[in-house]
N, C-alpha and C positions, 0 to 999 in steps of 0.2 A: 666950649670950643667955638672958635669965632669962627662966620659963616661965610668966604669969603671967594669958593669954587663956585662957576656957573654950568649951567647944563643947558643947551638949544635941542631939542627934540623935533622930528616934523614927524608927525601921525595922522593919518585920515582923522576928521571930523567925528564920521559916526564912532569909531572907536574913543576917541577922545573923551565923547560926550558923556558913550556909554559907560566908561571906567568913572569920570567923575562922577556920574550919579549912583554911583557903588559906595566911592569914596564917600562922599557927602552921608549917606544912611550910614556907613561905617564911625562916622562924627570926624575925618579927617581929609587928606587933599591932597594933592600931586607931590607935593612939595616934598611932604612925610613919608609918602610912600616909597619916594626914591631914596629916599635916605636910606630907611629902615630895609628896603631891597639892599644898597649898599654897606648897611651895616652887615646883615645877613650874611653876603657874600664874604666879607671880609673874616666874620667868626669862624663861617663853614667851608670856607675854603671855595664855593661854589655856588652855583645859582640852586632856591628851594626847589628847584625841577629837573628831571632830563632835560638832555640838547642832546638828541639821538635820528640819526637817521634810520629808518627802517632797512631792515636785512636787504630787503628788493633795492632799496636805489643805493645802498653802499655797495651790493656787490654791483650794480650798473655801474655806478663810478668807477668803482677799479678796472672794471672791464674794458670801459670806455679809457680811461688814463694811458692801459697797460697792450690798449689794443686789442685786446680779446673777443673773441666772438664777431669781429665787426667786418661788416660788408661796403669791401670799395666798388662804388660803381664809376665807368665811364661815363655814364649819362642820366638823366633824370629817369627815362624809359627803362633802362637799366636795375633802374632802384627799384622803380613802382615793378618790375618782372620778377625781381626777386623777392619781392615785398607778398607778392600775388603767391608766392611757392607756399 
């Protein structure tokens, strides 16, 4: 299959680095790895890992989305008083 999709990526450095000297003792390179991630995906329907949020900030999200639980204040002093309770 001819190779003819690009991919631009921006990733901190140290991450960068540390992955390809993973890759390099593994005997392969960014290049492969993304592939073989997007082969993956495409067999399994999904990424080799969860993409989960934890129980605690899923129900904060709804909470926060749905309004629940949440404290209007008038003023900053307001906040920090009810914050203090």
């Amino acid at each position: 299959m001819a190779k003819e999709g690009n991919i631009t990526v921006r990733i901190d450095n140290e991450t960068k680095e540390k992955a390809e000297m993973i890759f390099s003792a593994l005997g392969t390179n960014r290049s492969n790895v993304i592939q073989m991630l997007y082969r993956y995906v495409i067999i399994n329907g999904g990424l080799p890992f969860d993409v989960k949020l934890p129980k605690e900030t899923l129900d904060s999200v709804i909470n926060i989305e749905t309004g629940k639980g949440l404290h209007k204040a008038k003023s900053v002093n307001d906040l920090f008083e009810a914050l203090d309770k």
